[in-house]
TORPANU-753198 format. One record per residue: x, y, z of N, C-alpha, C in turn; residue in one letter; residue number from 0. Coordinates in nm, 2 decimals. Layout:
BEGIN
nx, ny, nz, cax, cay, caz, cx, cy, cz, rest, nr
X, Y, Z, X, Y, Z, X, Y, Z, A, NUM;
...
***
This chain:
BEGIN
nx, ny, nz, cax, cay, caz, cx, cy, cz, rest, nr
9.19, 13.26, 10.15, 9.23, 13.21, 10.28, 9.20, 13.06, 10.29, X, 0;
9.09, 13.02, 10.23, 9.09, 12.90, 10.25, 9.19, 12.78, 10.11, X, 1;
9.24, 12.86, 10.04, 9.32, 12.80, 9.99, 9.45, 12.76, 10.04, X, 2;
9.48, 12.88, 10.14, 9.56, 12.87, 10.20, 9.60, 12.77, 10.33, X, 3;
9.47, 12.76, 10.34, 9.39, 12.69, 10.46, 9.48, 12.49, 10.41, X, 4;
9.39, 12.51, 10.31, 9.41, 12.34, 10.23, 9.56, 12.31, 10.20, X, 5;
9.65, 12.42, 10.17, 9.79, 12.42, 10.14, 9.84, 12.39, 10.23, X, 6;
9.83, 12.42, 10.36, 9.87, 12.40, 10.52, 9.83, 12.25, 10.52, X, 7;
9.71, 12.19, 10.53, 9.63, 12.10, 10.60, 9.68, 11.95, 10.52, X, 8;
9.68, 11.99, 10.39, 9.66, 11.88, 10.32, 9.79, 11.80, 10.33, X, 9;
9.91, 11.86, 10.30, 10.06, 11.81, 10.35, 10.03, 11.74, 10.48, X, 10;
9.99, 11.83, 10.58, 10.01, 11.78, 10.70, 9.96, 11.66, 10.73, X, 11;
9.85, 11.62, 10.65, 9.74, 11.55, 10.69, 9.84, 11.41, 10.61, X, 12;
9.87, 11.44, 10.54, 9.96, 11.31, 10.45, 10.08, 11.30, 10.55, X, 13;
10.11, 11.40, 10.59, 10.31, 11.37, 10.69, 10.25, 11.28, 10.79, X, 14;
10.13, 11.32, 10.86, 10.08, 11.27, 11.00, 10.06, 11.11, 10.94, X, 15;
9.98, 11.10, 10.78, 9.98, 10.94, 10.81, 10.11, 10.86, 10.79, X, 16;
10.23, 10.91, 10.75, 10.35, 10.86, 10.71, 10.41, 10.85, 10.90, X, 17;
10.39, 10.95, 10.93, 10.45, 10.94, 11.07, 10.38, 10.87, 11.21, X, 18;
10.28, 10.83, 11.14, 10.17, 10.76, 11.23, 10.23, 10.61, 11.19, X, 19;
10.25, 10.57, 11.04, 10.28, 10.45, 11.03, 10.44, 10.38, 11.02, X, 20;
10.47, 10.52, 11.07, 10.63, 10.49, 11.11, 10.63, 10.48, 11.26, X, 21;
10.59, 10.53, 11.32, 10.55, 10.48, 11.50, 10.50, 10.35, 11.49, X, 22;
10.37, 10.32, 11.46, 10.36, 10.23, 11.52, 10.37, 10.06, 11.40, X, 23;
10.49, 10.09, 11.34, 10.57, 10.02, 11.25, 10.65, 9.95, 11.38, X, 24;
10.71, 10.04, 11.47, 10.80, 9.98, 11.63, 10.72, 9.96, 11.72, X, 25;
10.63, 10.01, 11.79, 10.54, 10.03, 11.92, 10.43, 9.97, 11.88, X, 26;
10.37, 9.87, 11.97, 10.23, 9.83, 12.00, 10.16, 9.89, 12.07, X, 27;
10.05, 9.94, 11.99, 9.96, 9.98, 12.09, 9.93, 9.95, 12.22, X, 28;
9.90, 9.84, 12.23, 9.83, 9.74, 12.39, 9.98, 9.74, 12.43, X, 29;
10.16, 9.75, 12.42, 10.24, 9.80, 12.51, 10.23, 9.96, 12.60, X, 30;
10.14, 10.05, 12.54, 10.12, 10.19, 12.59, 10.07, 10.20, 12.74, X, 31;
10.17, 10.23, 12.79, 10.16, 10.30, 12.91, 10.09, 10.43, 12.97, X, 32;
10.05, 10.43, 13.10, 10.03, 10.58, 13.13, 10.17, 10.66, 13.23, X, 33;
10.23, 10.69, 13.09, 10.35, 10.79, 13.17, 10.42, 10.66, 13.27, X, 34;
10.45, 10.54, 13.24, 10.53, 10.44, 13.29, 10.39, 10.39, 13.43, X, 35;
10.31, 10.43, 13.43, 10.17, 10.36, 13.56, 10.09, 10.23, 13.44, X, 36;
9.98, 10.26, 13.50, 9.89, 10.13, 13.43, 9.90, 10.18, 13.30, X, 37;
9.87, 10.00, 13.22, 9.85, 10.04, 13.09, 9.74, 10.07, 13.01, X, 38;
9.72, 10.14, 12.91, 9.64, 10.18, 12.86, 9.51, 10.10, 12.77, X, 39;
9.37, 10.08, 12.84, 9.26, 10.03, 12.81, 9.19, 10.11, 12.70, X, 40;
9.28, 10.16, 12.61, 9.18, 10.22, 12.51, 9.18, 10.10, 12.39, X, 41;
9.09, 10.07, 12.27, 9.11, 9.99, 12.19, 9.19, 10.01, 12.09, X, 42;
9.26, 9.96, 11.98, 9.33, 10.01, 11.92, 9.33, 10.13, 11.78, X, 43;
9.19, 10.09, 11.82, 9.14, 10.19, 11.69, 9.16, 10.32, 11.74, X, 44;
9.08, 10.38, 11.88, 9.13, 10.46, 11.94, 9.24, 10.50, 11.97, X, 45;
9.36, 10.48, 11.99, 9.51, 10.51, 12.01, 9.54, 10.52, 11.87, X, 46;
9.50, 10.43, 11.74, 9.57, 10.51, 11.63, 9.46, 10.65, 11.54, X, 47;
9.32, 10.65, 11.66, 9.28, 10.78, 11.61, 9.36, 10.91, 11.66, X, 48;
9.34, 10.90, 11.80, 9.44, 10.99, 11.87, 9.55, 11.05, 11.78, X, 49;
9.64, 10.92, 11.79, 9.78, 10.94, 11.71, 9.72, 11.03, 11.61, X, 50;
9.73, 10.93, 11.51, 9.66, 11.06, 11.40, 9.66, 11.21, 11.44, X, 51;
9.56, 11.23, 11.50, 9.51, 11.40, 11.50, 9.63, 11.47, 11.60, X, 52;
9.70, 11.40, 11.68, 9.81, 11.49, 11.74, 9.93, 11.50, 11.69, X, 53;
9.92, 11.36, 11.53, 10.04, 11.40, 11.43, 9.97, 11.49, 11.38, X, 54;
9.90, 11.51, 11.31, 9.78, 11.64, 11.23, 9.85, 11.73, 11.29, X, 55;
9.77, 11.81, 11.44, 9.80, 11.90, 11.44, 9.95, 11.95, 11.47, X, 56;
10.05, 11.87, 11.52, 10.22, 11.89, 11.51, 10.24, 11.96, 11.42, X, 57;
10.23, 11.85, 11.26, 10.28, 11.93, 11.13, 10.21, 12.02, 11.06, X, 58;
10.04, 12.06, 11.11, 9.98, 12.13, 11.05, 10.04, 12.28, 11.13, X, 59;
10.08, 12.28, 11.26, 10.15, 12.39, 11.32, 10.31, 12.43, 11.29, X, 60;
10.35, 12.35, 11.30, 10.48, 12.37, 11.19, 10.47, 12.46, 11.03, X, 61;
10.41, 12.43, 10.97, 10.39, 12.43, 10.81, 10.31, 12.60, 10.87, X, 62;
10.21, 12.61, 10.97, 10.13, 12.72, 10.94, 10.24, 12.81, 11.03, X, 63;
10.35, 12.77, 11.10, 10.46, 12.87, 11.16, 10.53, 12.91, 11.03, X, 64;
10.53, 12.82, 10.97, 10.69, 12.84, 10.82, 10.62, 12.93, 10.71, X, 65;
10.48, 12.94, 10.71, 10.43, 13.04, 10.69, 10.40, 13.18, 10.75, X, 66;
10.40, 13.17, 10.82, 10.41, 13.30, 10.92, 10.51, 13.38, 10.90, X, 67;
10.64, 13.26, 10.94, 10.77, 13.31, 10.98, 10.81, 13.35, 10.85, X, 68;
10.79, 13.32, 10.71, 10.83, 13.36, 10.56, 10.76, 13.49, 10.53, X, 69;
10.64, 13.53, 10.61, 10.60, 13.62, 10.53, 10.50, 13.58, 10.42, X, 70;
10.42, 13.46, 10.41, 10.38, 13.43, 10.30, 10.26, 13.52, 10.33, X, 71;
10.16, 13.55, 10.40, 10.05, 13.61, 10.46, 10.04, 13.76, 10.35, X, 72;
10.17, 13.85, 10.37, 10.19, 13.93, 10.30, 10.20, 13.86, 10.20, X, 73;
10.29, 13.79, 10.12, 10.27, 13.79, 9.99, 10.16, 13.73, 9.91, X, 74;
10.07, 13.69, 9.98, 9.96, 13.67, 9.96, 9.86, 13.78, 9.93, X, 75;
9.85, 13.85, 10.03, 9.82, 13.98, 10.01, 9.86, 14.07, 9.88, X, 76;
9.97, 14.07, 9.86, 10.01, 14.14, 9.75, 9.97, 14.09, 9.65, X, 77;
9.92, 14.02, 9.63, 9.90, 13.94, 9.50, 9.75, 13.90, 9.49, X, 78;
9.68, 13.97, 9.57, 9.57, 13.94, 9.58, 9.49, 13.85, 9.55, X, 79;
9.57, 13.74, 9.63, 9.50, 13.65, 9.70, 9.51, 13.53, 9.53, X, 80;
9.57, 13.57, 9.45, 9.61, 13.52, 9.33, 9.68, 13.35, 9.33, X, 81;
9.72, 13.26, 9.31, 9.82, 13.17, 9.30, 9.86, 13.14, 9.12, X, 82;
***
């Protein structure tokens, strides 16, 4: 399971930094709004932590649906737990 675990995570964790540095390749941080109100006083380190982890978990949910939805669980199972 936990190989399975890393097979999910570790993609994701690579998509999230490609997609993190494709965002804010256009958007400045210190332009960030709240929902079009005041702007946001976080520093920038903070806003590209955030980012990060809510690109993390997007594609780490995605990948662990596409698993689901395939069936891989079972075929995992069947093969006991084999790769």
């Amino acid at each position: 399971m936990i190989r399975l675990a890393v097979q999910i995570l570790w993609p994701a964790f690579l998509m999230a930094g490609v997609f993190e540095m494709l965002l804010f390749a256009v958007v400045d941080p210190s332009d960030l709004h709240w929902f079009g109100g005041p702007p946001m006083d976080w520093p920038r380190e903070a806003v590209y932590t955030v980012t990060f982890v809510l690109c993390w978990l997007c594609t780490s949910t995605a990948s662990a649906l596409t698993v689901l939805l395939t069936g891989g669980l079972r075929h995992l199972e069947r093969q006991g737990d084999r790769f």
